[in-house]
C-alpha positions as CSV (number, residue, x, y, z in Angstrom):
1,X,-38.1,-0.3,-1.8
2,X,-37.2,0.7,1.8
3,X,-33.3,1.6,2.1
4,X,-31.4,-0.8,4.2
5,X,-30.8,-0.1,7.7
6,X,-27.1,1.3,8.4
7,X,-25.0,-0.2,10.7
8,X,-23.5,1.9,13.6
9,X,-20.3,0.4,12.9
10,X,-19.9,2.1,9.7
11,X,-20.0,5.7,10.3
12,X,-18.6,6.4,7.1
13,X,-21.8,5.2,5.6
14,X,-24.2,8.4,6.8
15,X,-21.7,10.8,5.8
16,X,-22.7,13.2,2.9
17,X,-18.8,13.6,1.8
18,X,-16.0,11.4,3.1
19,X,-12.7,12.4,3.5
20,X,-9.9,10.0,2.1
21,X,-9.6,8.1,5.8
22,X,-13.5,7.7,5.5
23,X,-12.5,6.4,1.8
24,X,-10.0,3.9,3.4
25,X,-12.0,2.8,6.0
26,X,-15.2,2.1,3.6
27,X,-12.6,0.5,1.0
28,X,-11.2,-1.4,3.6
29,X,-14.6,-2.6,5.2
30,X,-15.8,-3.4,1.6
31,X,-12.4,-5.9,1.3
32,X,-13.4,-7.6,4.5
33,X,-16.8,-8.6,3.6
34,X,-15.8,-10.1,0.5
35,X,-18.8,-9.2,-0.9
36,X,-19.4,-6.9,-4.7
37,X,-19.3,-3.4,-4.5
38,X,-22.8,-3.5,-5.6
39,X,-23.8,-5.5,-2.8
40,X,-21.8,-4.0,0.0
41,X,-23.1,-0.6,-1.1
42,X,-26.6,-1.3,-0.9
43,X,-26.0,-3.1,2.9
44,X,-24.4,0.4,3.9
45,X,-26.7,2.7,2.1
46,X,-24.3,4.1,0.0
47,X,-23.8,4.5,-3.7
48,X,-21.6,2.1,-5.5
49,X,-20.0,4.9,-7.6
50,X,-18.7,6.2,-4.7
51,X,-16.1,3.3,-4.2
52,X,-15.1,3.0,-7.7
53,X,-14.6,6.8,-7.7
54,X,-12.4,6.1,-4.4
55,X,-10.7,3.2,-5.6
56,X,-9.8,5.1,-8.9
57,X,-8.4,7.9,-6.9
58,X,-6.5,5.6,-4.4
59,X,-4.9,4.0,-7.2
60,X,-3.0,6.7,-8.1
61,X,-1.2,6.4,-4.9
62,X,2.0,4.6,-4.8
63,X,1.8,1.3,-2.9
64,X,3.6,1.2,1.0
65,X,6.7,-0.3,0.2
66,X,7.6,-3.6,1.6
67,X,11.1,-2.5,2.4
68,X,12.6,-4.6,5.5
69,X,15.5,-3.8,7.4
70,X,17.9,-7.0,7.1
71,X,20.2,-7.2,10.2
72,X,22.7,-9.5,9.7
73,X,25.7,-11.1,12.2
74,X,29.1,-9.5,12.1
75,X,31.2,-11.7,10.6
76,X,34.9,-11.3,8.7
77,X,34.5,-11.0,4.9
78,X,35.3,-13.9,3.0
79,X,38.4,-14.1,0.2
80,X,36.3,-11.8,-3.0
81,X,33.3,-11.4,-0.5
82,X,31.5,-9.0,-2.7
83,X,29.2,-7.6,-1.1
84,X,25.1,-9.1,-1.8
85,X,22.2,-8.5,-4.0
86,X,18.5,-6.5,-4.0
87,X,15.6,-7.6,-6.2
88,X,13.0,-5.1,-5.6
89,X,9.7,-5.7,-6.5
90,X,10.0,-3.9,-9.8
91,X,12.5,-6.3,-11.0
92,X,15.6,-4.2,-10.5
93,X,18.1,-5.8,-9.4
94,X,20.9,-3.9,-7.1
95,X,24.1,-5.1,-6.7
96,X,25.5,-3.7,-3.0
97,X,28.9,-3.7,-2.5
98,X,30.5,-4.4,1.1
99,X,30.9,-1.1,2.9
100,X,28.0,0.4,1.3
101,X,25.9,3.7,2.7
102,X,22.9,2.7,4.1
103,X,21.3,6.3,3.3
104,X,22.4,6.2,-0.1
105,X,21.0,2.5,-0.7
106,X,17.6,4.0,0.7
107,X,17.3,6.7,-1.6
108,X,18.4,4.3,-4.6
109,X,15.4,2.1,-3.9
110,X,13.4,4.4,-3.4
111,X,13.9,5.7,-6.6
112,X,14.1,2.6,-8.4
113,X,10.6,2.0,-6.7
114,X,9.1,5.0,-8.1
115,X,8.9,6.5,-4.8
116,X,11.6,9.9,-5.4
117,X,12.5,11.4,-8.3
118,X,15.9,11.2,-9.8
């Protein structure tokens, strides 16, 4: 059976070892088409193992975090204003008081995220 002709778009594909942004690339390409691994990999010429071995490595890596800056109005602190609450996507749950140090906040959910070590 005649190999499938590789598209000049994937340069990833004719590559004998891929480095992990050649990984990316091929993992994110692969996402795209919404097609099986199996199926994908036979339309690029490449061997299926080589994404799950990717994908296994990649999932190692932590997630990017989804941490958004919240800017908020200046206003004057309500009678027993307290402060407001975090629920990260862990489930932790952080209480932050008014006055709080935006550094120090940043390291605790990293932390709590798995991203630094205590």
């Amino acid at each position: 059976m005649p190999k499938p002709r590789v598209s000049k778009s994937l340069p990833w594909s004719t590559r004998a070892r891929w480095t992990a942004d050649d990984a990316r690339a091929a993992l994110a390409a692969l996402e795209r088409s919404k097609k099986s691994v199996g199926h994908f990999a036979a339309t690029a010429g490449v061997d299926p193992q080589r994404f799950y071995a990717w994908r296994r490595r990649f999932a190692g890596e932590a997630a990017p975090s989804s941490f958004v800056e919240v800017v908020t109005a200046v206003r004057e602190p309500l009678v027993g204003d307290r402060g407001f609450e975090v629920v990260l996507r862990t489930g932790h749950v952080v209480r932050v008081p008014q006055g709080f140090d935006v550094e120090a906040l940043k390291q605790l959910v990293a932390a709590l995220e798995g991203g630094a070590s205590c």
